[in-house]
N, CA, C and O atoms as a printed pandas DataFrame, in Angstrom:
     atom_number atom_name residue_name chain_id  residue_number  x_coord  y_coord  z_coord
0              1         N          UNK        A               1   11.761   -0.887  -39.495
1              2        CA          UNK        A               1   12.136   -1.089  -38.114
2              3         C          UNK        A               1   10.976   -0.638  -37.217
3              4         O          UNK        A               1   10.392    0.400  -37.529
4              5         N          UNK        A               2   10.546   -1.398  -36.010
5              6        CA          UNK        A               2    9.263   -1.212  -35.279
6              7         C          UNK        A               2    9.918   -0.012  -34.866
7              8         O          UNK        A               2   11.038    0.445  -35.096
8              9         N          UNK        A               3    8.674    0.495  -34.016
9             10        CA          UNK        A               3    9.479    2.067  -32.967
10            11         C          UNK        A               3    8.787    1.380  -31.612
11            12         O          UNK        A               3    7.781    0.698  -31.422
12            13         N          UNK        A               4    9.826    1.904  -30.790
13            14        CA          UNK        A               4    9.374    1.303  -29.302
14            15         C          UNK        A               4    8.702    2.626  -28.297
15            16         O          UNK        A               4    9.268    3.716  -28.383
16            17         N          UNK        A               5    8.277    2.577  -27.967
17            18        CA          UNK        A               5    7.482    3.479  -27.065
18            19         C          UNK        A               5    8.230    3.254  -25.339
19            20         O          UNK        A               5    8.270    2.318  -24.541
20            21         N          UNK        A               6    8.602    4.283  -25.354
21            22        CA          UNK        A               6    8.835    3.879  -23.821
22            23         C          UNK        A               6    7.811    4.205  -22.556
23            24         O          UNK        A               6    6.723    4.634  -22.939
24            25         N          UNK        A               7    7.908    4.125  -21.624
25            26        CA          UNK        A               7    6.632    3.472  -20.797
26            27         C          UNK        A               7    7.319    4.406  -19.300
27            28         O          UNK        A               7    8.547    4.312  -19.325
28            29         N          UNK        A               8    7.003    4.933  -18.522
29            30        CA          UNK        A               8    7.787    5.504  -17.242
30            31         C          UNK        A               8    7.300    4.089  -16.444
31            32         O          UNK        A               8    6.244    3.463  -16.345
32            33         N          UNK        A               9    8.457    3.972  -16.017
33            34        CA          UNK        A               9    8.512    3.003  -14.603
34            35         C          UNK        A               9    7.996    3.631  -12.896
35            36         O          UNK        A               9    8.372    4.695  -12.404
36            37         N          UNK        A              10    7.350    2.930  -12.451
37            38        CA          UNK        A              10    7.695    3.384  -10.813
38            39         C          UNK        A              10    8.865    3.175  -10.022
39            40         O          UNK        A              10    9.809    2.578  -10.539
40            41         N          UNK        A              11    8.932    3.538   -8.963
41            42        CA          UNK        A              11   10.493    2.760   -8.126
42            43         C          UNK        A              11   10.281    1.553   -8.154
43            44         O          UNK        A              11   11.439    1.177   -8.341
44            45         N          UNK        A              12    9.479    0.317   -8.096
45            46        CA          UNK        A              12    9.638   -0.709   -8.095
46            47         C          UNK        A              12    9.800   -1.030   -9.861
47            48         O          UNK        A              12   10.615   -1.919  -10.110
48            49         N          UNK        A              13    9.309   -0.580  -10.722
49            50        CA          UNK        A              13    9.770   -1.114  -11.698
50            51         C          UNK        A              13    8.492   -1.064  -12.947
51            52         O          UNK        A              13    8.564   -1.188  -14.170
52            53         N          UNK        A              14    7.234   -0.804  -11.946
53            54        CA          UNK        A              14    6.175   -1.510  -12.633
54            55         C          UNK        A              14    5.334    0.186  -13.485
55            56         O          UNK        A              14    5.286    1.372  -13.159
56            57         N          UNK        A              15    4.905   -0.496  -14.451
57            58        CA          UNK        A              15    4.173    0.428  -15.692
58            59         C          UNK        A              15    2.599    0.670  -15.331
59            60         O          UNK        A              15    1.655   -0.114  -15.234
60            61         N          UNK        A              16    2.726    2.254  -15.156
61            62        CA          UNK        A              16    1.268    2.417  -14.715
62            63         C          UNK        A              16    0.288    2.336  -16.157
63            64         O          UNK        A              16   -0.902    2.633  -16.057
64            65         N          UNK        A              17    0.814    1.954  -17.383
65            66        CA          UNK        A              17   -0.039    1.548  -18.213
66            67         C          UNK        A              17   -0.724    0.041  -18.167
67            68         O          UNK        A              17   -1.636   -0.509  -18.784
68            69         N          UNK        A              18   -0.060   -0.236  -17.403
69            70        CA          UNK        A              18   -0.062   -1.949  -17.228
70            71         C          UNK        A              18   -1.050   -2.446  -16.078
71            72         O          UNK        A              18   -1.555   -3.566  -16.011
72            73         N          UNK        A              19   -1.250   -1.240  -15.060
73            74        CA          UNK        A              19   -1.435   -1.569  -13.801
74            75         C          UNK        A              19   -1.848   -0.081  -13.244
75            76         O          UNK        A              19   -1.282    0.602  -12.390
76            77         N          UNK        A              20   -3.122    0.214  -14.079
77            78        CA          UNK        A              20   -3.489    2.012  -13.654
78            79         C          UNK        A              20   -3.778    2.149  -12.458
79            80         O          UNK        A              20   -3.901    3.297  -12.030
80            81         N          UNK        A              21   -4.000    0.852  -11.441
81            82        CA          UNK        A              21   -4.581    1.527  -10.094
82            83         C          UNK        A              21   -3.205    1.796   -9.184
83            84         O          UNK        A              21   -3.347    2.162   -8.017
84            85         N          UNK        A              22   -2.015    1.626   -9.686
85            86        CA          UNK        A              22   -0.962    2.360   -9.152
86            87         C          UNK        A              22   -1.059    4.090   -8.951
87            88         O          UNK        A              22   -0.662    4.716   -7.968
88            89         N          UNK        A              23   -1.782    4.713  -10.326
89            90        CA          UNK        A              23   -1.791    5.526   -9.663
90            91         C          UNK        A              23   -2.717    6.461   -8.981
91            92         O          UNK        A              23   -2.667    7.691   -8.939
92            93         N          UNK        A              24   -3.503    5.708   -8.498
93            94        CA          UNK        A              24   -4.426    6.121   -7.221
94            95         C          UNK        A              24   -3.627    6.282   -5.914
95            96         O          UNK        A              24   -4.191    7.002   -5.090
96            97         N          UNK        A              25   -2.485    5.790   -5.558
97            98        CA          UNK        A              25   -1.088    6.119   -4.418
98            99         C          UNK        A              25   -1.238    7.924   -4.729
99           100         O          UNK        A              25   -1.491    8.782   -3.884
100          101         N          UNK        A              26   -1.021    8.102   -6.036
101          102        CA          UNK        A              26   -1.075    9.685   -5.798
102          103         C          UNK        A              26   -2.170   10.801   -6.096
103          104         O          UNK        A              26   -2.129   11.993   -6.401
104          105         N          UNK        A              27   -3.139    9.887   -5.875
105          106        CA          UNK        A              27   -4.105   11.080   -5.668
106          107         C          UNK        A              27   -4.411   11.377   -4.693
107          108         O          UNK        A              27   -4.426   10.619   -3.722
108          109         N          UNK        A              28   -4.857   12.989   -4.682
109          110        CA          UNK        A              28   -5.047   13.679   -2.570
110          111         C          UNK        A              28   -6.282   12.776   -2.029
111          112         O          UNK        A              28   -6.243   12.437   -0.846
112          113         N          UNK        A              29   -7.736   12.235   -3.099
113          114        CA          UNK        A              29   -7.885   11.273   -2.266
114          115         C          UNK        A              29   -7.334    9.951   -1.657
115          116         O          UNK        A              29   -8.374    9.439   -1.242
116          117         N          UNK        A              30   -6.914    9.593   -1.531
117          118        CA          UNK        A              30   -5.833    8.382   -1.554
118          119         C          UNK        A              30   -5.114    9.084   -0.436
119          120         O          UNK        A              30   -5.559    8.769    0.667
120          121         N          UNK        A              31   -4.052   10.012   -0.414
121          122        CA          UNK        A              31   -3.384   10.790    0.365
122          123         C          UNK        A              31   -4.186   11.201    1.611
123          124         O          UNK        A              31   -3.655   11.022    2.707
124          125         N          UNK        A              32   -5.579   11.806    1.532
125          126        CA          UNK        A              32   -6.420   12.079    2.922
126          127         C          UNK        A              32   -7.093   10.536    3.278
127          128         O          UNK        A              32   -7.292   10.377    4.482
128          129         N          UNK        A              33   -7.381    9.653    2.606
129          130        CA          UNK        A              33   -7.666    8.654    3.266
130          131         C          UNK        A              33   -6.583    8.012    4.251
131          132         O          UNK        A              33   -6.937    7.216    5.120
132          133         N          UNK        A              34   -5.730    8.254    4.141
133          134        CA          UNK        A              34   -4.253    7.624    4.383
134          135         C          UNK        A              34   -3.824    8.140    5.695
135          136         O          UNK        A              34   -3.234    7.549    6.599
136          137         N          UNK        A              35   -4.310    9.575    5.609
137          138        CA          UNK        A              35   -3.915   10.510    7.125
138          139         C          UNK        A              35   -4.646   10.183    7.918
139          140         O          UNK        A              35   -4.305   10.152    9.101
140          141         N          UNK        A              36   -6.051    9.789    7.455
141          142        CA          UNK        A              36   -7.586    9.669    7.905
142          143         C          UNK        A              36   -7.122    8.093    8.887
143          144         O          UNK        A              36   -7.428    7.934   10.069
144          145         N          UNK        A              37   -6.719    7.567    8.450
145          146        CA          UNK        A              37   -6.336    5.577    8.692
146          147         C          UNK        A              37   -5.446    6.271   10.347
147          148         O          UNK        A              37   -5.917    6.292   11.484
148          149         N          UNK        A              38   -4.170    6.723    9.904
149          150        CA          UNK        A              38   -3.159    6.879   10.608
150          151         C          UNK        A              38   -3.996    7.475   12.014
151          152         O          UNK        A              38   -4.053    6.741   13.000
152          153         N          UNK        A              39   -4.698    8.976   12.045
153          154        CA          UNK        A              39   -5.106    9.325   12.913
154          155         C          UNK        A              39   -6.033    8.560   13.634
155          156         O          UNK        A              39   -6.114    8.673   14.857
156          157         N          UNK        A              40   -6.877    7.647   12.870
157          158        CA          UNK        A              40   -8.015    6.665   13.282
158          159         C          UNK        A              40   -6.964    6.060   14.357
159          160         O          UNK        A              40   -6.997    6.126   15.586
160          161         N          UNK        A              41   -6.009    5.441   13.485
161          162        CA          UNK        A              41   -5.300    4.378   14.919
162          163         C          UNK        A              41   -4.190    4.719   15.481
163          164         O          UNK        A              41   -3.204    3.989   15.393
164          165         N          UNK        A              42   -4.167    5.876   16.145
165          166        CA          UNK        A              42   -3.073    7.114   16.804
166          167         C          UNK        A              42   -2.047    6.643   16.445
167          168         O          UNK        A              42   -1.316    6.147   17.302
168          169         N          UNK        A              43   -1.518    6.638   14.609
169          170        CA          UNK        A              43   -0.182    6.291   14.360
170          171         C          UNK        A              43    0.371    5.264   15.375
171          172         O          UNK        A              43    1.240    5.703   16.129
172          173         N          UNK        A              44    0.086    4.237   15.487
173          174        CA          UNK        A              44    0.472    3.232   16.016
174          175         C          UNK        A              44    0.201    1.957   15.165
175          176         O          UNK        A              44   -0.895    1.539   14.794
176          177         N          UNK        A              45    1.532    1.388   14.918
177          178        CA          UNK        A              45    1.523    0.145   14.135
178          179         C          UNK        A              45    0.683   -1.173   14.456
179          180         O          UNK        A              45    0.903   -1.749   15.522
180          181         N          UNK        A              46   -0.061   -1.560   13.767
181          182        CA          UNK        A              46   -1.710   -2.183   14.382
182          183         C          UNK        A              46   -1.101   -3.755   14.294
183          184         O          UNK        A              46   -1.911   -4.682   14.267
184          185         N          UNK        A              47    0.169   -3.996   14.255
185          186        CA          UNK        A              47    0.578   -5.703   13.879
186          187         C          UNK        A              47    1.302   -6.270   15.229
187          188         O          UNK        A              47    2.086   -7.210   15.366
188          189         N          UNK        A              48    0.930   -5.649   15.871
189          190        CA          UNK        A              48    0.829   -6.139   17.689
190          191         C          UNK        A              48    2.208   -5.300   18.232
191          192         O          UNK        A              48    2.401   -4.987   19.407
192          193         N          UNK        A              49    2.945   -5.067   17.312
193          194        CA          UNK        A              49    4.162   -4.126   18.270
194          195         C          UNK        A              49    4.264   -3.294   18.537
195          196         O          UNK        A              49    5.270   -2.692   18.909
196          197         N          UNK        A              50    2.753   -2.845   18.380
197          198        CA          UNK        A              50    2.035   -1.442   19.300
198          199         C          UNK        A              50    3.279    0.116   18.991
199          200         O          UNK        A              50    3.121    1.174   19.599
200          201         N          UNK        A              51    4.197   -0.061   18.163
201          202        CA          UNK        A              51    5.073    0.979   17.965
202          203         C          UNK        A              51    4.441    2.524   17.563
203          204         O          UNK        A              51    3.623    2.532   16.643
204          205         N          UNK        A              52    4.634    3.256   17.928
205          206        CA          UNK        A              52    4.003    4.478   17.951
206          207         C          UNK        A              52    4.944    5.759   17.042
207          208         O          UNK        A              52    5.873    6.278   17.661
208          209         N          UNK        A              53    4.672    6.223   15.611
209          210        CA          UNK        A              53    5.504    6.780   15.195
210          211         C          UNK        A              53    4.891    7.983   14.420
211          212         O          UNK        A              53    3.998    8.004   13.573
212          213         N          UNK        A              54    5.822    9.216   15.100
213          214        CA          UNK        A              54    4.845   10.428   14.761
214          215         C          UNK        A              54    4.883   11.190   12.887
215          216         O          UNK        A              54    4.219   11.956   12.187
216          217         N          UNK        A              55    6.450   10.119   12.789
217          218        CA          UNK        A              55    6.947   10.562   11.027
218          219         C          UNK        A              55    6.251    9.868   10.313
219          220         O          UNK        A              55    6.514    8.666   10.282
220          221         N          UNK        A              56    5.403   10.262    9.697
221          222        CA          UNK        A              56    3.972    9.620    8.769
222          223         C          UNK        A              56    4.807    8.753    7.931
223          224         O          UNK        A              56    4.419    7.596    7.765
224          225         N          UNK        A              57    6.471    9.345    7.087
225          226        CA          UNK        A              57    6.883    8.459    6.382
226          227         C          UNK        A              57    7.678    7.325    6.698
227          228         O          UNK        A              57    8.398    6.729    5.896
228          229         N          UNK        A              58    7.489    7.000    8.124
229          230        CA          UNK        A              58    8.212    5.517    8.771
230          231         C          UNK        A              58    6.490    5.033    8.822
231          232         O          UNK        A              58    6.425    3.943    9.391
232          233         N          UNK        A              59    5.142    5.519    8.404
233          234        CA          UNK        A              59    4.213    4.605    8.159
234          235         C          UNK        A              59    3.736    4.277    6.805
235          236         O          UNK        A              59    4.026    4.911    5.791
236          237         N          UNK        A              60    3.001    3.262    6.867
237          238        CA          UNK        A              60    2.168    2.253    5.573
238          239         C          UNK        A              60    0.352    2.245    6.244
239          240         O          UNK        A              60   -0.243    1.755    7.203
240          241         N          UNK        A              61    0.021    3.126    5.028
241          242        CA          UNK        A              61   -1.487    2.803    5.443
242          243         C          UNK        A              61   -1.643    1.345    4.221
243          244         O          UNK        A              61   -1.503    1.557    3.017
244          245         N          UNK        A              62   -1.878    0.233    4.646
245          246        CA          UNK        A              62   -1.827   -1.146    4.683
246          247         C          UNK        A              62   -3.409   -1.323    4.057
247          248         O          UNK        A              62   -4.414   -0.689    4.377
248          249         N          UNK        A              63   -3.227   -2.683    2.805
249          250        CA          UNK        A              63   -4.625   -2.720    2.628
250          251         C          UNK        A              63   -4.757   -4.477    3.583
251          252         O          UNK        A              63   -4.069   -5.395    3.137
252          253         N          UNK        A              64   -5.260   -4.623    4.276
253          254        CA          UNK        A              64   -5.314   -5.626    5.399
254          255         C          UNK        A              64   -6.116   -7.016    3.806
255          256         O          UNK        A              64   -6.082   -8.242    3.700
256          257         N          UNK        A              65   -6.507   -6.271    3.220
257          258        CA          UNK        A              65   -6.781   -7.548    2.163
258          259         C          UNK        A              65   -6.204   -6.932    0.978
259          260         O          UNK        A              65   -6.250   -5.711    0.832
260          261         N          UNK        A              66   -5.587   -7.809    0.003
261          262        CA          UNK        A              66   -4.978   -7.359   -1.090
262          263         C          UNK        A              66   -5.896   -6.817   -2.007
263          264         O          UNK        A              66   -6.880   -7.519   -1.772
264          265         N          UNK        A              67   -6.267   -5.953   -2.992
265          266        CA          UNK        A              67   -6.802   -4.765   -3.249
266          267         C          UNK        A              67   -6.934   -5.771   -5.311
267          268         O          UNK        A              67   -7.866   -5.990   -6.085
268          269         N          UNK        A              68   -5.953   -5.953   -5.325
269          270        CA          UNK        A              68   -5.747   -6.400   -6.572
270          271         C          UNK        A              68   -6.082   -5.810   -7.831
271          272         O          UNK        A              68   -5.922   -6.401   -8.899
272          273         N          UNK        A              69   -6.770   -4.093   -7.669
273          274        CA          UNK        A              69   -7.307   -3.348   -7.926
274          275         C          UNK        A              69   -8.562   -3.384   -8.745
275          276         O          UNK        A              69   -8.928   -3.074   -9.878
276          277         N          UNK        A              70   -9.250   -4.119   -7.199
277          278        CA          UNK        A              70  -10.670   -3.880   -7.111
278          279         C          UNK        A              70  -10.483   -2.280   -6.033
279          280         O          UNK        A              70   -9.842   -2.010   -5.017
280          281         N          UNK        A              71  -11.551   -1.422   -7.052
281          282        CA          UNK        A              71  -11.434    0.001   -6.386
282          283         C          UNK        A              71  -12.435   -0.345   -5.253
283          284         O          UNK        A              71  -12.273    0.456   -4.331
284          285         N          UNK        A              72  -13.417   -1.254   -4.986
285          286        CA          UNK        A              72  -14.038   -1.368   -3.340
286          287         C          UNK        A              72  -12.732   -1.311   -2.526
287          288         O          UNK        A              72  -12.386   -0.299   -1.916
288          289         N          UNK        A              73  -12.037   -2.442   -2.554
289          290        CA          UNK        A              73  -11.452   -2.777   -1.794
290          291         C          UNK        A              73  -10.493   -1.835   -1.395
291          292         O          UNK        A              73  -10.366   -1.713   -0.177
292          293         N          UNK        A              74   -9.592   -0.947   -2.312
293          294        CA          UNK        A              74   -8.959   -0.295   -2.316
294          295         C          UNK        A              74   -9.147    0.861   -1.679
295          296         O          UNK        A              74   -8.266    1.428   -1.032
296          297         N          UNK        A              75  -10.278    1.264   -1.825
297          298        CA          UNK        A              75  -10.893    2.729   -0.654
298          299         C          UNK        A              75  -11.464    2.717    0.134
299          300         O          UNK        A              75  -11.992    3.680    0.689
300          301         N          UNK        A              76  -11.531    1.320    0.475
301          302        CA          UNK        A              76  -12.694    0.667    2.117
302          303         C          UNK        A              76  -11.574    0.945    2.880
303          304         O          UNK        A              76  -10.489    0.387    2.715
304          305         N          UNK        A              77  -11.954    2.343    4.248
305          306        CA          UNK        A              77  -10.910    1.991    4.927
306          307         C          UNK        A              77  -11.136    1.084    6.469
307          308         O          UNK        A              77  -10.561    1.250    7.544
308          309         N          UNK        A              78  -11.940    0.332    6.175
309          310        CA          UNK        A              78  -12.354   -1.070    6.870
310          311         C          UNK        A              78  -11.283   -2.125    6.694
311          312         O          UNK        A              78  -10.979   -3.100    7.380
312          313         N          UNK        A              79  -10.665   -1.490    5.237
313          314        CA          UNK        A              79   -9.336   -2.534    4.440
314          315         C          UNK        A              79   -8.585   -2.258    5.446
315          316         O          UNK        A              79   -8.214   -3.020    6.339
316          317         N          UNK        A              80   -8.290   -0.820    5.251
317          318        CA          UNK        A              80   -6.554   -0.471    6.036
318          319         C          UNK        A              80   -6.257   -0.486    6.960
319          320         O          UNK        A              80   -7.168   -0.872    7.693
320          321         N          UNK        A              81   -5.169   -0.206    7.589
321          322        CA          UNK        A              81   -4.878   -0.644    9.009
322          323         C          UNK        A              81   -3.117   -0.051    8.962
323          324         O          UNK        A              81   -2.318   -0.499    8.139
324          325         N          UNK        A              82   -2.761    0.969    9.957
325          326        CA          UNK        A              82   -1.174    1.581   10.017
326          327         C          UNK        A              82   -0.756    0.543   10.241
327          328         O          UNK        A              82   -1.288   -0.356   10.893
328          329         N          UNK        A              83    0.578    0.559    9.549
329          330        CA          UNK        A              83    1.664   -0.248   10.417
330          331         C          UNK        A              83    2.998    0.268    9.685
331          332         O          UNK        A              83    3.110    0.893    8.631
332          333         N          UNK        A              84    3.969   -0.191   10.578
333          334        CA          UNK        A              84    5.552    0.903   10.214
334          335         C          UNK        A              84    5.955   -0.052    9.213
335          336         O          UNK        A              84    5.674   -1.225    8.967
336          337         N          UNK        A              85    6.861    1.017    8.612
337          338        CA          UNK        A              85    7.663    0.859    7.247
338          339         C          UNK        A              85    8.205   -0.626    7.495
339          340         O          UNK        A              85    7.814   -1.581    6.824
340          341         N          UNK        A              86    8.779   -0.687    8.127
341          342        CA          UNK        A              86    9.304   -2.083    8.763
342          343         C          UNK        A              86    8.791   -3.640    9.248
343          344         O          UNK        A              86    9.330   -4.744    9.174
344          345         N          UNK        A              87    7.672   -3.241    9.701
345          346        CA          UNK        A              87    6.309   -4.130    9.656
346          347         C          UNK        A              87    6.062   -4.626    8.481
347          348         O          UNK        A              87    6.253   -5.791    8.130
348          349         N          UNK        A              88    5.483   -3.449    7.633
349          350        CA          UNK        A              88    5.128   -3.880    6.422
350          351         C          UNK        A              88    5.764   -4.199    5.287
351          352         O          UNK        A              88    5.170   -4.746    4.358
352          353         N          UNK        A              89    7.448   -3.793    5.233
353          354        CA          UNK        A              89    8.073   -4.479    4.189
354          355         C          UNK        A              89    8.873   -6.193    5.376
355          356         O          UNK        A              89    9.875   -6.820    5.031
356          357         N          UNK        A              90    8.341   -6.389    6.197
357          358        CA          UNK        A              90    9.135   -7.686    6.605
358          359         C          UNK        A              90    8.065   -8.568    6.377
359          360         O          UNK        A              90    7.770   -9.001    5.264
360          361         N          UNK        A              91    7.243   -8.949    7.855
361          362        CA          UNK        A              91    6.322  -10.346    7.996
362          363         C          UNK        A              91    5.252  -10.190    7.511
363          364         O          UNK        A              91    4.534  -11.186    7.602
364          365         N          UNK        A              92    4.398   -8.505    6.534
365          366        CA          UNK        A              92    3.611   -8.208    5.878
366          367         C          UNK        A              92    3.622   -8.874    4.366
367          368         O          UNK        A              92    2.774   -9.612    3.863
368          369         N          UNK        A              93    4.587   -8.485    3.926
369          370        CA          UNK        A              93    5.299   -8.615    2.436
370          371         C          UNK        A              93    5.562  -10.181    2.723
371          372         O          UNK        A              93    5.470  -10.694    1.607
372          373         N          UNK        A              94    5.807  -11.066    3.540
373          374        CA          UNK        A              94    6.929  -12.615    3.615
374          375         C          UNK        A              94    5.280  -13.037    3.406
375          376         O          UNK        A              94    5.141  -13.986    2.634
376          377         N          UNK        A              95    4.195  -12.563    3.889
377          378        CA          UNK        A              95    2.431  -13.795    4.209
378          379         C          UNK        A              95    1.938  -13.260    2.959
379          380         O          UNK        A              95    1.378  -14.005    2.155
380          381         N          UNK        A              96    2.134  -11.785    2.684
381          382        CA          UNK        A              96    1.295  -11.826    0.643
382          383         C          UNK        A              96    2.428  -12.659   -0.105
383          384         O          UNK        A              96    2.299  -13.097   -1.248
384          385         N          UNK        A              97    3.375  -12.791    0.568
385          386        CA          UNK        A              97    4.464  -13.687   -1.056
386          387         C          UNK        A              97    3.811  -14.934   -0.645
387          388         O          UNK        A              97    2.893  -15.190   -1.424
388          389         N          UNK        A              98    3.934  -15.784    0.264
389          390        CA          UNK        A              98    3.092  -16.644    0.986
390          391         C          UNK        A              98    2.530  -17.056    0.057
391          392         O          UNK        A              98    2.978  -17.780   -0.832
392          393         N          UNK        A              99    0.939  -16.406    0.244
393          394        CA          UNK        A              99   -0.103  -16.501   -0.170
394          395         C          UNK        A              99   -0.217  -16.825   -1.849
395          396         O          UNK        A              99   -0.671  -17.822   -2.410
396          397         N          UNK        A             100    0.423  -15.492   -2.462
397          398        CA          UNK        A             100    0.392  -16.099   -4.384
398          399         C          UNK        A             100    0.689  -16.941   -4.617
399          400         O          UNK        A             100    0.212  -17.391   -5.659
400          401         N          UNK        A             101    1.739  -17.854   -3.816
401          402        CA          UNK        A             101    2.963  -19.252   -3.899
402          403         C          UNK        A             101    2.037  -20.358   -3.855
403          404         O          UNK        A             101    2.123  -21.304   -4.638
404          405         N          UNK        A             102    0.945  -20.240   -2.750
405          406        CA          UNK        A             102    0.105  -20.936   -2.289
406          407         C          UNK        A             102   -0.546  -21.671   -3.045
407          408         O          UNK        A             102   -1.073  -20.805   -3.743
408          409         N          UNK        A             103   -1.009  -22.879   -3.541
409          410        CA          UNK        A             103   -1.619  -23.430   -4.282
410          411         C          UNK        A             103   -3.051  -23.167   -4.063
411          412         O          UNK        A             103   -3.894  -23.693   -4.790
């Protein structure tokens, strides 16, 4: 009988064996770049609804180009750009699904 290895999931589901630049989310660099973004653009959501929010965790430091984990891209913070939790899981998330669909 094979033996199965089990694998820890993230909250979405996905295997950081599968997909190691997941966990660059938790490293303190990653974490000070992130504060670094927010303060750059006075916690204000940069996707025109100018919303201003002082609870870091109603923000998304955003990679403005998908990262695909190329590590340039991923730590250019030329990439990122704040925008609220809400921003970025609605018309953020609807233009990257978009886009893969895209021929």
């Amino acid at each position: 009988m094979p033996v199965r290895v089990a694998f820890r999931r993230d909250e979405q589901g996905h295997s950081p064996q599968a997909e190691p630049w997941r966990g660059w989310y938790n490293l303190k660099r990653w974490k000070d770049l992130r504060l670094r973004v927010f303060e750059r653009d006075l916690f204000t959501c940069q996707c025109g609804c100018a919303r201003i929010e002082c609870d870091t965790s109603d923000l998304v430091c955003d990679h403005i180009e998908p990262h695909r984990g190329d590590p340039a891209l991923f730590w250019s913070e030329a990439n990122l750009q704040t925008l609220t939790k809400a921003c970025h899981d609605g018309w953020k998330q609807r233009l990257e699904r978009q886009r893969r669909l895209a021929p």
